[in-house]
C-alpha positions as CSV (number, residue, x, y, z in Angstrom):
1,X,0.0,0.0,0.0
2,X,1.6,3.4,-0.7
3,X,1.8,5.6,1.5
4,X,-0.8,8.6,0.2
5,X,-3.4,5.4,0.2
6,X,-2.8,4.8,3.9
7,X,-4.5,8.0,4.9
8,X,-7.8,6.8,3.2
9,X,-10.7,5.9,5.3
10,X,-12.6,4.5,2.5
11,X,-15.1,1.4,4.9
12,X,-14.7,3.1,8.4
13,X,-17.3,4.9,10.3
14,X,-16.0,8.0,12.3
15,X,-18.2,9.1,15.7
16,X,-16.5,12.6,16.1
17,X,-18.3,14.6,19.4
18,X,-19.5,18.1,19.4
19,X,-19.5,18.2,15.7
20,X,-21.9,20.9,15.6
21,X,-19.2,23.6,14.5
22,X,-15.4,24.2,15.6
23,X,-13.0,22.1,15.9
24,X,-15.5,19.4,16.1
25,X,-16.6,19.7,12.3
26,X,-13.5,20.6,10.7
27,X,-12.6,16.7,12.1
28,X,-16.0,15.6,11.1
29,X,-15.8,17.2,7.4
30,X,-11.9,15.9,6.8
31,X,-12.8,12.5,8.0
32,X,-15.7,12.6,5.8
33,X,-13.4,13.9,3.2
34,X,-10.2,10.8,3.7
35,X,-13.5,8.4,3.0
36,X,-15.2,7.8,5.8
37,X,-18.7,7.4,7.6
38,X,-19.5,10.1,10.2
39,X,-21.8,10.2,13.2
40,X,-21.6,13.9,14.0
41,X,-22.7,14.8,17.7
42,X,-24.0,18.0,18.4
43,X,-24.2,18.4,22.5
44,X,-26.0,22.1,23.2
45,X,-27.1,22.4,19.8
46,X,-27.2,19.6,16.9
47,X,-24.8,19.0,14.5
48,X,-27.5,19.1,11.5
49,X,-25.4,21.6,9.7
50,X,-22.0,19.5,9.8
51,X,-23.8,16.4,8.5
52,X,-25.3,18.5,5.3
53,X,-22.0,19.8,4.6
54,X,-20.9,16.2,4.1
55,X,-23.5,15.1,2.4
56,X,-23.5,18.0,-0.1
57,X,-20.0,16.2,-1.3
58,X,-21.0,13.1,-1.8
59,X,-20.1,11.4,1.5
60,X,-22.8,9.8,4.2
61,X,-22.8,11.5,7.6
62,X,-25.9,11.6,10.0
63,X,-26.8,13.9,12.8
64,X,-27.0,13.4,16.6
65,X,-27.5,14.7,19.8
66,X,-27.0,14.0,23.3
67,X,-26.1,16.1,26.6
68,X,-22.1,14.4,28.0
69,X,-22.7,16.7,31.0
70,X,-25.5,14.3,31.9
71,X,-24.0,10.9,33.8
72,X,-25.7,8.6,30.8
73,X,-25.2,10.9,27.8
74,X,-22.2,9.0,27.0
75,X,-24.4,5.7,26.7
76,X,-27.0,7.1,25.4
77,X,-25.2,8.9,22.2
78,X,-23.0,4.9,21.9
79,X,-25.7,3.0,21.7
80,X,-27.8,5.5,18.7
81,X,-24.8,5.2,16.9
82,X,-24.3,1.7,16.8
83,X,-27.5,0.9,15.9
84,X,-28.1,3.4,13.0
85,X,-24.2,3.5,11.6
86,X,-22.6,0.1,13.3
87,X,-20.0,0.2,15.6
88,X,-17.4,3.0,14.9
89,X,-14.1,2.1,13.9
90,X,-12.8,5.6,14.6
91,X,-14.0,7.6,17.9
92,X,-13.0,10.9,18.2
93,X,-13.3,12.7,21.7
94,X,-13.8,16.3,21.1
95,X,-16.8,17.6,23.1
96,X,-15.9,20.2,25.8
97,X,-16.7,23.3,27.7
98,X,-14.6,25.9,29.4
99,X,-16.0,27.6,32.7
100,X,-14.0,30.8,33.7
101,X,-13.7,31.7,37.4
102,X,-11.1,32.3,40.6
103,X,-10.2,29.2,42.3
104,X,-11.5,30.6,45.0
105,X,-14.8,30.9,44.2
106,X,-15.3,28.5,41.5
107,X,-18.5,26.5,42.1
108,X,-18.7,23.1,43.1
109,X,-21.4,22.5,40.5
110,X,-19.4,24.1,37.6
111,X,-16.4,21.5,38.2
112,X,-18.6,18.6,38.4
113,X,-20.3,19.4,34.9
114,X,-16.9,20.4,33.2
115,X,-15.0,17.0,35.0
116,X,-18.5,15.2,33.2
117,X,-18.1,16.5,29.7
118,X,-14.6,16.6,29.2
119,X,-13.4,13.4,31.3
120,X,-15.8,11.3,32.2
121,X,-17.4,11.5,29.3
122,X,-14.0,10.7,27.3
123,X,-13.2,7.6,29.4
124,X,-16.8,6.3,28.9
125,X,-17.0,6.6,25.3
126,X,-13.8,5.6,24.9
127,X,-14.7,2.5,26.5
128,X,-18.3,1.4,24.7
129,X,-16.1,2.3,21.6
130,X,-12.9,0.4,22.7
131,X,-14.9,-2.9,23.8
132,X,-16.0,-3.0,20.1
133,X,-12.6,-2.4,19.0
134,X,-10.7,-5.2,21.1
135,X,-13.5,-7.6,19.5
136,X,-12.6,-6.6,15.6
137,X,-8.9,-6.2,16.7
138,X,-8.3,-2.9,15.3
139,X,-9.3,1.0,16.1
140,X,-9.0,4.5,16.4
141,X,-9.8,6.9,19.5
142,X,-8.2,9.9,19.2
143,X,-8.8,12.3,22.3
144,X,-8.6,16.3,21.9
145,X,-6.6,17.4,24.6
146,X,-5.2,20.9,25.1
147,X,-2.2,23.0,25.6
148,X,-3.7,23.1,29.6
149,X,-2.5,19.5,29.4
150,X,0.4,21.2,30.3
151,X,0.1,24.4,31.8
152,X,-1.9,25.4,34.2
153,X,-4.2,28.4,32.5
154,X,-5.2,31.4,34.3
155,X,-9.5,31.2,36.3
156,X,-10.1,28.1,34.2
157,X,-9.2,25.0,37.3
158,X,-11.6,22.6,36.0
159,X,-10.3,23.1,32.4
160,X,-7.2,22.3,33.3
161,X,-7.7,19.3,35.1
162,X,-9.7,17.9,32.7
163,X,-7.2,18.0,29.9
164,X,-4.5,17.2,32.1
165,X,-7.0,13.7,33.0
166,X,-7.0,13.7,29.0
167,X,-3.3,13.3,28.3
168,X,-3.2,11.0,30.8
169,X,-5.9,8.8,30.4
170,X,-4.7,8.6,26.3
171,X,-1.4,7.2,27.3
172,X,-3.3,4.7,30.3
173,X,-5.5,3.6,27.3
174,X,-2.6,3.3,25.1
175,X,-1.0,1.4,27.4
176,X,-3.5,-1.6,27.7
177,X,-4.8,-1.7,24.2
178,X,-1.8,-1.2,21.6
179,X,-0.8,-4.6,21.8
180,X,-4.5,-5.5,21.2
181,X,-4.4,-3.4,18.1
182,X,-6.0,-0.1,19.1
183,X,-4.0,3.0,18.3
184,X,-5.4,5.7,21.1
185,X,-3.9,9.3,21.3
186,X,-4.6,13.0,21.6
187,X,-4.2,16.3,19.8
188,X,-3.9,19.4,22.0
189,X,-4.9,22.4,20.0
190,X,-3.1,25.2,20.4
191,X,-5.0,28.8,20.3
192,X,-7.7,28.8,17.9
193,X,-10.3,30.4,16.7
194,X,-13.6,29.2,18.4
195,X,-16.5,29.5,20.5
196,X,-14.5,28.5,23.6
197,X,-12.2,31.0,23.2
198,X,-13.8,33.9,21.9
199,X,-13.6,35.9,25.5
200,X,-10.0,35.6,25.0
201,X,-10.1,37.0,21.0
202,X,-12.0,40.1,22.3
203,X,-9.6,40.9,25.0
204,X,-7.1,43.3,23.4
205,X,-4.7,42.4,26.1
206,X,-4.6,39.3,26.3
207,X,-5.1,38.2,22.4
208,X,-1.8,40.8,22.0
209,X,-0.3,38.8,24.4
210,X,-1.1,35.1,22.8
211,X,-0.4,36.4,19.4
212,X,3.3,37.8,20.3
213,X,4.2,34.1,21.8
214,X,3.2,31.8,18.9
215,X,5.5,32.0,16.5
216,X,3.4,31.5,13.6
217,X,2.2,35.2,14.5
218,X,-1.8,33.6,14.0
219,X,-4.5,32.4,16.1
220,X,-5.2,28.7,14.5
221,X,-8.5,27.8,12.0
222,X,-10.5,24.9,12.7
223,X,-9.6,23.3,9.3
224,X,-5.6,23.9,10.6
225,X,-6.5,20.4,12.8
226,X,-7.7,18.2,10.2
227,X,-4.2,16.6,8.8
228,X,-3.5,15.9,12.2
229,X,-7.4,14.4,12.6
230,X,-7.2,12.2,9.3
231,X,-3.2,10.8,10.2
232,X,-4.3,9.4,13.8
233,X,-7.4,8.3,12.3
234,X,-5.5,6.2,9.5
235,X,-3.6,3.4,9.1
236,X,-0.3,6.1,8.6
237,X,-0.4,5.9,12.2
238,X,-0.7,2.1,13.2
239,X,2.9,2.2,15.1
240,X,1.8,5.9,17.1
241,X,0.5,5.1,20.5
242,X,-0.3,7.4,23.5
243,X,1.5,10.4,21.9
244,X,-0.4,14.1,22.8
245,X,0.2,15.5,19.5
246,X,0.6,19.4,19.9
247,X,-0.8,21.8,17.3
248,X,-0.5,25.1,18.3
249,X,1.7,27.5,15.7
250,X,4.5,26.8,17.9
251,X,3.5,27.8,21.4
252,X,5.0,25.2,23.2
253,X,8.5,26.0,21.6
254,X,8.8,29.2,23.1
């Protein structure tokens, strides 16, 4: 096989989460474009758009919708998968939410539904989807992280944690099921352009600030993460296994 046809993902079926815009559905729509199948989740508001936009080029996609910050979302969203598309062959952990406030006064209630949606959430659906997996003996999760994976952030605690629980729990997956012939890892985005961090884009000071430490001099596009998306996704990356791929215009260099 060359190596141009190992990025295809002509016969696989994709589930990417919060697909409804972002980062979410430039993964959905480059998965879609590589070949694949996609289940595109919307959780706050449906991902009907994403799925239209695959169809309209001649790919299958279908829309769905279910709350992660609820404890059986994740079960829930599995299970209306499988039973309309199959199975996926390639999960893709995206869903999140950001909640800004001092440590010291950060609600109890706002952890618990951030920890939900982007941990708990992760680990569950990465398990319906990996128990399928082991049984076909092959499989994709790939897990969006974040550059908090490493740093700490500024008001954001539960953030953090959560992507910090990310990076870890992608290499504690990787661990047990690369042998089994599941490839699970992560892509930490660096600063880009979305919903999540549009509070940050309006702040003159601080988007002065994260502009004049990325060396690529830009906050990122959504579509600037599918490459990485479609290579974790493929067979190009069979012998790639717990890595946190970082894609940020260079931020972590400096």
């Amino acid at each position: 096989m060359g190596i141009l046809e190992r990025f295809r993902l002509e016969g696989k079926t994709a589930l990417v989460t919060g697909a409804a815009g972002g980062l979410g559905a430039a993964i959905a729509i480059a998965l879609a474009e590589a070949g694949a199948a996609v289940a595109c989740h919307g959780n706050r508001r449906p991902a009907d758009a994403t799925a239209e936009q695959i169809r309209s080029i001649g790919k299958q996609a279908q829309s769905f919708s279910a709350d992660l910050s609820q404890a059986h979302g994740a079960d829930k969203l599995f299970s209306a998968v499988t039973v309309a598309m199959g199975a996926p062959d390639i999960l893709v952990n995206n869903a999140g939410m950001i909640h800004r406030n001092t440590a010291e006064s950060f609600e109890s209630a706002a952890w618990s539904t951030v920890l939900q949606v982007n941990l708990t959430s992760v680990f569950r659906l990465s398990q319906l989807a990996g128990t399928e997996m082991l049984k076909r003996g092959s499989g994709k999760i790939i897990n969006v992280a974040s550059l908090l994976s490493f740093q700490g952030g500024i008001r954001v605690p539960a953030y953090a944690a959560s992507k910090g629980g990310v990076a870890q729990l992608t290499k504690a997956l990787a661990n047990e099921w690369a042998s089994r012939g599941l490839q699970v890892n992560a892509i930490a985005p660096g600063y880009f352009r979305t919903e999540n961090t549009s509070a940050l884009q309006q702040d003159e000071t601080r988007n002065r600030q994260i502009l004049e430490r990325i060396p690529a001099q830009r906050w990122g596009n959504p579509e600037d993460i599918a490459g990485a998306a479609v290579f974790l996704a493929s067979s190009a990356s069979d012998y790639v296994n717990g890595e946190v791929l970082v894609v940020d215009g260079g931020w972590m260099a400096r």
